[in-house]
MDAnalysis code that builds the backbone (N, CA, C; Angstrom):
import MDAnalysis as mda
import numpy as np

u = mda.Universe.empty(411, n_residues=137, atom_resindex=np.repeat(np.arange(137), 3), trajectory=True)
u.add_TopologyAttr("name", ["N", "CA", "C"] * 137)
u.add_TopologyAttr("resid", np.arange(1, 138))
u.add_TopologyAttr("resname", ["UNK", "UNK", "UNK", "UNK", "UNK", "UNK", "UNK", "UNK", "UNK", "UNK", "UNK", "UNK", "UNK", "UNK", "UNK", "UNK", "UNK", "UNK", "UNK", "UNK", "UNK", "UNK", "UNK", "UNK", "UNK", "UNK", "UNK", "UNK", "UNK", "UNK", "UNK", "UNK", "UNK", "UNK", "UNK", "UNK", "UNK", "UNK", "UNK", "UNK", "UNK", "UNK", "UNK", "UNK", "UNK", "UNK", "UNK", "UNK", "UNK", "UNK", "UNK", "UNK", "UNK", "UNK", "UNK", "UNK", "UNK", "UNK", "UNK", "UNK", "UNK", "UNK", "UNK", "UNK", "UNK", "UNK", "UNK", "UNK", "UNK", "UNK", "UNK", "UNK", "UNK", "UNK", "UNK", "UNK", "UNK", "UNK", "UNK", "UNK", "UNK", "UNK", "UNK", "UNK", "UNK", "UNK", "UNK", "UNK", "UNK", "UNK", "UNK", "UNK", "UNK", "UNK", "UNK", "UNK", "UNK", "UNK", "UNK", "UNK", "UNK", "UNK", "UNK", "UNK", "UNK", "UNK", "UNK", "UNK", "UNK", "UNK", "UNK", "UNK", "UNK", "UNK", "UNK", "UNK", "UNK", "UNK", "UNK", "UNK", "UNK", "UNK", "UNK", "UNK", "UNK", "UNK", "UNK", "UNK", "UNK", "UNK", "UNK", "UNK", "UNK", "UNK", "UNK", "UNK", "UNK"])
u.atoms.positions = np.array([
    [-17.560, 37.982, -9.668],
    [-18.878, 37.888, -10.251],
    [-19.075, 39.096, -11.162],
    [-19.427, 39.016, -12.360],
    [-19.976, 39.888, -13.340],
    [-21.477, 39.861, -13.832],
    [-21.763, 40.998, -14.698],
    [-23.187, 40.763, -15.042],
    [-22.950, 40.645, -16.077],
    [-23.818, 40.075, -17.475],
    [-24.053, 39.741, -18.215],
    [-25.203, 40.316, -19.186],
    [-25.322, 41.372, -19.868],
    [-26.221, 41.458, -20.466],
    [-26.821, 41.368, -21.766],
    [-28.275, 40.924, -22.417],
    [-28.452, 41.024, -23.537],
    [-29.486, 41.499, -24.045],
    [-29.135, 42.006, -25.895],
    [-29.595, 42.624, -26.249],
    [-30.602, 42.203, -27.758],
    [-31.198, 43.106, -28.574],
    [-31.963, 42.535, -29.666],
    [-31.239, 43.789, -30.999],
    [-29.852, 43.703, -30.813],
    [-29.243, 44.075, -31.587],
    [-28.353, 45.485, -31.486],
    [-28.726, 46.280, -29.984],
    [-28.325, 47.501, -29.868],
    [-26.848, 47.607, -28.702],
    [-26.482, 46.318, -28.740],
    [-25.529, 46.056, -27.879],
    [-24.098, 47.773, -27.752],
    [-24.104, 47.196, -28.592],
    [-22.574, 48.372, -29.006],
    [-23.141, 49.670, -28.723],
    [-24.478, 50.452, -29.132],
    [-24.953, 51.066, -28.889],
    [-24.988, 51.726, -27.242],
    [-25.699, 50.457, -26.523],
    [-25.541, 50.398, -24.968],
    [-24.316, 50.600, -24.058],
    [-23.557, 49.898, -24.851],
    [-22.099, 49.906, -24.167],
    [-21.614, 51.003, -24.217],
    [-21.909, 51.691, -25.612],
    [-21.202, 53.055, -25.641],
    [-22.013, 54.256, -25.054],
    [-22.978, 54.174, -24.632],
    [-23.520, 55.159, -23.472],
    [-23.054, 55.034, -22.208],
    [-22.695, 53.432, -21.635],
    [-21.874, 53.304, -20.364],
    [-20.979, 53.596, -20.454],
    [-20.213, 53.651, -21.429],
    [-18.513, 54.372, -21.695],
    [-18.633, 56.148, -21.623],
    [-19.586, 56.452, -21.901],
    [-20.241, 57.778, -21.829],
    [-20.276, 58.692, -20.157],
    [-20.909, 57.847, -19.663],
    [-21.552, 57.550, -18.317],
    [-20.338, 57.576, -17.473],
    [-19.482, 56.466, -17.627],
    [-18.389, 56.075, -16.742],
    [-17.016, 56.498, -17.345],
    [-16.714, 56.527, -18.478],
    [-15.555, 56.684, -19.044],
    [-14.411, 55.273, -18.990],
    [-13.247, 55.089, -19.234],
    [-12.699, 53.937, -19.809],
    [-12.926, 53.459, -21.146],
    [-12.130, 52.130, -21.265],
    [-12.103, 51.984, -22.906],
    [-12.374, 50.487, -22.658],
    [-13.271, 49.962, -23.934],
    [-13.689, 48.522, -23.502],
    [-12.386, 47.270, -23.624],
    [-12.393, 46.563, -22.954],
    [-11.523, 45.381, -22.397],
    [-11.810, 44.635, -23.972],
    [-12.376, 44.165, -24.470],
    [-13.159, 43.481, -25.496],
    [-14.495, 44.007, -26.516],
    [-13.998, 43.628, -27.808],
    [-15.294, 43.684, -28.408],
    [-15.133, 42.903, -29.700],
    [-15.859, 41.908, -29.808],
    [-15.916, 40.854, -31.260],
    [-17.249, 41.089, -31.649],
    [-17.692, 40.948, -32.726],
    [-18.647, 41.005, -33.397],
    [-18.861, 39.476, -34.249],
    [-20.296, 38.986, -34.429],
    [-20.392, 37.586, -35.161],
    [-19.753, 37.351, -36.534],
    [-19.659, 38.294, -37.115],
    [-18.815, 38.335, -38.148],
    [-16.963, 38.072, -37.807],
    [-16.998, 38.022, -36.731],
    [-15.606, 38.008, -36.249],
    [-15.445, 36.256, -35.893],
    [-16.471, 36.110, -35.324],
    [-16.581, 34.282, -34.586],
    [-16.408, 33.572, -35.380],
    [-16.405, 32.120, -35.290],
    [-16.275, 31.061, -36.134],
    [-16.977, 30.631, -36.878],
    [-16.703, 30.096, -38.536],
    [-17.340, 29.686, -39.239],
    [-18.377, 28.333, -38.475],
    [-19.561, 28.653, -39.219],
    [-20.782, 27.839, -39.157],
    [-21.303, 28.393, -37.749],
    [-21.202, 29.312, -37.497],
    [-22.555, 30.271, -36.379],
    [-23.770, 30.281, -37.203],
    [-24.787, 29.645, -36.666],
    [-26.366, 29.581, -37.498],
    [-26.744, 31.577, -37.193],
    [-25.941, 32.844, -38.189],
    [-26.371, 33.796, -37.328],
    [-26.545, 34.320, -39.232],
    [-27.815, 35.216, -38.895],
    [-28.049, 35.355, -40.371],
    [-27.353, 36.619, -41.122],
    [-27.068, 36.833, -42.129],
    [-26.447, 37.872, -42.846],
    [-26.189, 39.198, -42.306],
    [-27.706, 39.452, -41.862],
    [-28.002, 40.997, -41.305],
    [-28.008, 41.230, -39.715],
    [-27.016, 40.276, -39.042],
    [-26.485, 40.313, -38.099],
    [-25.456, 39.464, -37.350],
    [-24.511, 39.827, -38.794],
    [-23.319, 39.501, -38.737],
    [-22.439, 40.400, -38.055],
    [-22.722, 41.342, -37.924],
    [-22.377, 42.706, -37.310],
    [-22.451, 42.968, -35.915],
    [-23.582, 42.604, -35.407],
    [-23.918, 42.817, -34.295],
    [-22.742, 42.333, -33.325],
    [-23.025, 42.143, -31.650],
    [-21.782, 42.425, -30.972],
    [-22.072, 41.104, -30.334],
    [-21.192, 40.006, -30.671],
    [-21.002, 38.578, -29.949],
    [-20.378, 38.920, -28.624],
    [-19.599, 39.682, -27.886],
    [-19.257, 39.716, -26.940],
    [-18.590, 41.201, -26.742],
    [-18.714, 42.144, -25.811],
    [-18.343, 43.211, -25.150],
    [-17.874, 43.053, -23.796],
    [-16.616, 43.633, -23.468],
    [-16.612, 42.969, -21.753],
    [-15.863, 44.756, -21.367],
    [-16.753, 45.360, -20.759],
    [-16.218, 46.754, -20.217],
    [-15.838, 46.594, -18.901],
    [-14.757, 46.913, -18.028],
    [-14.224, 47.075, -16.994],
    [-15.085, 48.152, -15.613],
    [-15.698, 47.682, -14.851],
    [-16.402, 48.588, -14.424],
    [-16.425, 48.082, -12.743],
    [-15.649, 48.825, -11.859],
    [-15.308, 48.476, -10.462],
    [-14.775, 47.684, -10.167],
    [-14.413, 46.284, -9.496],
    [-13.685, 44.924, -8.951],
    [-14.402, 44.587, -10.408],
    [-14.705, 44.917, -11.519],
    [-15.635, 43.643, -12.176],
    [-15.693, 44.105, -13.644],
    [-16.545, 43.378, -14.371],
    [-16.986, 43.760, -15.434],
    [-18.164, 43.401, -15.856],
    [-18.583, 44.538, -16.840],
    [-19.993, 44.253, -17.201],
    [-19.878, 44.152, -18.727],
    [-20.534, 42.989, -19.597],
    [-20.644, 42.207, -20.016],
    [-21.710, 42.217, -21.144],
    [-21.806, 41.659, -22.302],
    [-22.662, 41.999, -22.921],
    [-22.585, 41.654, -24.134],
    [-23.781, 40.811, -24.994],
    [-24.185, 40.553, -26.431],
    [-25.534, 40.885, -26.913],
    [-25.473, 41.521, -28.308],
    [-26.560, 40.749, -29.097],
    [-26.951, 38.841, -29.424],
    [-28.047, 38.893, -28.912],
    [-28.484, 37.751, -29.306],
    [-29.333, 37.751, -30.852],
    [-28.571, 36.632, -31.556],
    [-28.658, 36.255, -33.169],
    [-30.480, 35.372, -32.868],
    [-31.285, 35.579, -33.631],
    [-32.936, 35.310, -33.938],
    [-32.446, 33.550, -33.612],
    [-31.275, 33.042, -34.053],
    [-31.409, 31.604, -34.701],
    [-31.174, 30.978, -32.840],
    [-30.482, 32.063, -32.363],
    [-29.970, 31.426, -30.739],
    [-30.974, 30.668, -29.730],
    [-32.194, 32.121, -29.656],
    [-32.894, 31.703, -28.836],
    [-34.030, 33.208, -29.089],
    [-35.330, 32.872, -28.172],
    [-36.233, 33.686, -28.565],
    [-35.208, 35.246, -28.267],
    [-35.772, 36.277, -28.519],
    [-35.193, 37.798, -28.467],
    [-35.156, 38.312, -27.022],
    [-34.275, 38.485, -26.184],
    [-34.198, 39.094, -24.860],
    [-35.405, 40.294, -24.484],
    [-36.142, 40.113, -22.995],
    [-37.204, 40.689, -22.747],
    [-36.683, 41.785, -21.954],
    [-36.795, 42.925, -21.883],
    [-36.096, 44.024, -21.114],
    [-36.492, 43.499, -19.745],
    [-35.994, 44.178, -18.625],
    [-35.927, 43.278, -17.440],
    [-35.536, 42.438, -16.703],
    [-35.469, 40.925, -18.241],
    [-35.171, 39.558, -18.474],
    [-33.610, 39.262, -18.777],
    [-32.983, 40.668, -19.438],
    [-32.195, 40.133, -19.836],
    [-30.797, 40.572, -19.677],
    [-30.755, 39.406, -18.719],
    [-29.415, 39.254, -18.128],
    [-28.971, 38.243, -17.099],
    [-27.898, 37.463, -17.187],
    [-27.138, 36.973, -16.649],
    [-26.132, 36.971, -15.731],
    [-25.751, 36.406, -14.660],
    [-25.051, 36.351, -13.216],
    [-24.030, 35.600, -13.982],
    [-22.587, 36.299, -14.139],
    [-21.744, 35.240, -15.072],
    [-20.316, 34.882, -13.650],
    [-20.133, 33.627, -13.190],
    [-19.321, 33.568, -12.666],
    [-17.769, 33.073, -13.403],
    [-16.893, 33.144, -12.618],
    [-15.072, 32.159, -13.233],
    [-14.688, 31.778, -11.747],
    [-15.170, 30.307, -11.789],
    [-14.447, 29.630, -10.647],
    [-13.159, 29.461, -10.807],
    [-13.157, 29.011, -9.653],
    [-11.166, 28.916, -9.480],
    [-10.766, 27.527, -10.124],
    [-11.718, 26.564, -10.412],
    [-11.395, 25.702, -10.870],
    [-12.459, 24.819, -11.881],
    [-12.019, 23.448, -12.787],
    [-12.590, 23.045, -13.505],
    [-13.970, 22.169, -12.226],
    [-12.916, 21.827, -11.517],
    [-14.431, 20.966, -10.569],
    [-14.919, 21.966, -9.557],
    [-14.531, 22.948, -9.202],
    [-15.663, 23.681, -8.282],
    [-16.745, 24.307, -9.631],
    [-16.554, 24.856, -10.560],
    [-17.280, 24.514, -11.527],
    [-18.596, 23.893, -11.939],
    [-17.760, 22.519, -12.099],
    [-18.780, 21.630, -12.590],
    [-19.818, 21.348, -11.154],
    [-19.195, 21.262, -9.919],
    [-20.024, 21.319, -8.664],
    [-21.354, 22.252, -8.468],
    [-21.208, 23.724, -8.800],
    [-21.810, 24.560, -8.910],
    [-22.483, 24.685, -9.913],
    [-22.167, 24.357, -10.852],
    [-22.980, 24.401, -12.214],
    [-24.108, 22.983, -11.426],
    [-23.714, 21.869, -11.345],
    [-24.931, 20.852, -11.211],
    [-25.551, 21.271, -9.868],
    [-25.351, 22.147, -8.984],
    [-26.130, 22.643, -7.840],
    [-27.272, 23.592, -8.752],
    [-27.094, 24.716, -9.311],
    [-27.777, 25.577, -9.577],
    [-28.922, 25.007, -10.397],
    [-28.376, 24.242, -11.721],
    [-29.036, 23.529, -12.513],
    [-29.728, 22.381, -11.972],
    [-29.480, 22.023, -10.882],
    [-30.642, 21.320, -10.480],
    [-31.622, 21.383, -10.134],
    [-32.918, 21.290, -10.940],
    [-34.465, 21.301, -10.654],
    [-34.753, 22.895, -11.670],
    [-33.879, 23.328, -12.426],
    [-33.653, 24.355, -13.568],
    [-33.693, 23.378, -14.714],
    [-33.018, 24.314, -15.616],
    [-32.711, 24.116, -16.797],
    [-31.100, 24.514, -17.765],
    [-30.716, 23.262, -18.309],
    [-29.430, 23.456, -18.568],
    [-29.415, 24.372, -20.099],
    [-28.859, 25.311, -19.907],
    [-29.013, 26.065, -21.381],
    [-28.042, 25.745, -22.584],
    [-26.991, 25.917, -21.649],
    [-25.598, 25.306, -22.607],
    [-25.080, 24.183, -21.974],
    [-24.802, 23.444, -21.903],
    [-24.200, 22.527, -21.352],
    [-22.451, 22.651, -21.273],
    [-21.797, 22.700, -19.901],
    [-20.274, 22.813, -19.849],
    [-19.801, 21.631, -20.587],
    [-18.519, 22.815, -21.305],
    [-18.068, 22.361, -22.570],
    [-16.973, 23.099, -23.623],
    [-15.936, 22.665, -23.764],
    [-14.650, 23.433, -24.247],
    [-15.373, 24.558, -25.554],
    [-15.112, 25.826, -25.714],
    [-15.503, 26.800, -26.469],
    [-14.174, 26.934, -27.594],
    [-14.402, 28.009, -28.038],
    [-13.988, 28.048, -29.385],
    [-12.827, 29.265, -28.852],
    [-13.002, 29.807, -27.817],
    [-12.362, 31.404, -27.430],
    [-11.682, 30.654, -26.444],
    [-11.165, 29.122, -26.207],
    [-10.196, 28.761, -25.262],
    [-10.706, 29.065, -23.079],
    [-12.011, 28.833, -23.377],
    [-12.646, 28.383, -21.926],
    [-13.608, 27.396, -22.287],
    [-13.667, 26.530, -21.621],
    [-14.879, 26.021, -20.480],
    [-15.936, 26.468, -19.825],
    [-17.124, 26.779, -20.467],
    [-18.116, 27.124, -20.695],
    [-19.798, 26.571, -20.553],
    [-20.628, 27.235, -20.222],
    [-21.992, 26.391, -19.821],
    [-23.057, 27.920, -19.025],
    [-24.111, 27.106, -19.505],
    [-24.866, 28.313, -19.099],
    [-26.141, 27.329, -18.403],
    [-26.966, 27.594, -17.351],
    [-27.856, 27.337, -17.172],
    [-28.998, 28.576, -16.293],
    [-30.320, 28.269, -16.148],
    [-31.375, 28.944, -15.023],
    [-31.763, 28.030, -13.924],
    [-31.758, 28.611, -13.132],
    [-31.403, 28.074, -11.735],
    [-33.496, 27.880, -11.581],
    [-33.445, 27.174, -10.432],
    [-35.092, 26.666, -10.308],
    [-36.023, 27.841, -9.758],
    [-35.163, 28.945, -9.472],
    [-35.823, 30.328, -9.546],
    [-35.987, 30.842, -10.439],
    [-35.695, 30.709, -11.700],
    [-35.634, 31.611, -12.694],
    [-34.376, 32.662, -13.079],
    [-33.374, 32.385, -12.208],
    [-32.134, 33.432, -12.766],
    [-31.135, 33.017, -13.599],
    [-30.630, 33.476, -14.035],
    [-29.738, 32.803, -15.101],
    [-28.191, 32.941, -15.142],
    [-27.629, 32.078, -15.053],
    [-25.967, 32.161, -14.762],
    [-25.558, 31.317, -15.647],
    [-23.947, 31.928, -15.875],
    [-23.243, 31.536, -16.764],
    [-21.723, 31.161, -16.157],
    [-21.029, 30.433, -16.295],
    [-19.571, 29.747, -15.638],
    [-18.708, 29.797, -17.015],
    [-17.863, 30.449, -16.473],
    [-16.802, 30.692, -17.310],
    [-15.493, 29.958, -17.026],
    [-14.122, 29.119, -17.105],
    [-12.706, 29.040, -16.569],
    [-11.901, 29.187, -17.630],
    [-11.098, 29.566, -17.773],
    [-9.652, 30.213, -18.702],
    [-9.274, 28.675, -19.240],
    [-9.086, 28.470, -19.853],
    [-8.124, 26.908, -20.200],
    [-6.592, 27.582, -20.605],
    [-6.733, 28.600, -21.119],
    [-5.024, 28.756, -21.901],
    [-4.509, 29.480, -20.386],
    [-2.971, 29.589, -20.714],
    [-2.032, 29.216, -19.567],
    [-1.522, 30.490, -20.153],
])
């Protein structure tokens, strides 16, 4: 289990105070300018950080700017995500339709562009998780 966090553009910023804090070197870092053509993400945050994944105990902590066009702007407090990687495609999809039931499906599981299987939903409490599985071998 990892956490997930987001930001309203100061991502890289954040990360690099936890690198500060903890020391290590980040596992990952793409920027939207890096992702695939036709991201609805506008000019002046093309830059910003589509994905950060820093190594931090059994785990990692996790982290984007969210683009204006995605979804409303992350609320401090609010923002963040419980990101799991089941062991498999159907314990997965099992867990994903447990949580999401009587919630709301955010992304719907579904082959990604970075070679996983992917889906995001908020559970009928209000928390928000994300399911991740590897597809490449």
């Amino acid at each position: 289990m990892n956490i997930y966090l987001f930001f309203n553009g100061n991502c890289h910023e954040v990360f690099e105070f936890y690198r500060s804090v903890f020391g290590g070197d980040f596992a990952f870092v793409t920027t939207f300018r890096e992702g695939p053509d036709g991201m609805d993400v506008a000019e002046d945050e093309l830059d910003n950080v589509m994905h950060i994944s820093f190594p931090l105990g059994s785990g990692f902590l996790m982290g984007s700017d969210v683009p204006a066009a995605f979804r409303p702007p992350p609320v401090v407090g609010d923002n963040f995500s419980i990101s799991l990687e089941p062991s498999s495609v159907e314990e997965m999809e099992e867990q994903f339709a447990k949580l999401s039931d009587g919630g709301n499906v955010t992304t719907p599981l579904e082959k990604q562009f970075w070679g996983a299987y992917h889906g995001s939903c908020t559970d009928k409490f209000g928390i928000s998780w994300q399911f991740n599985y590897s597809l490449q071998e």
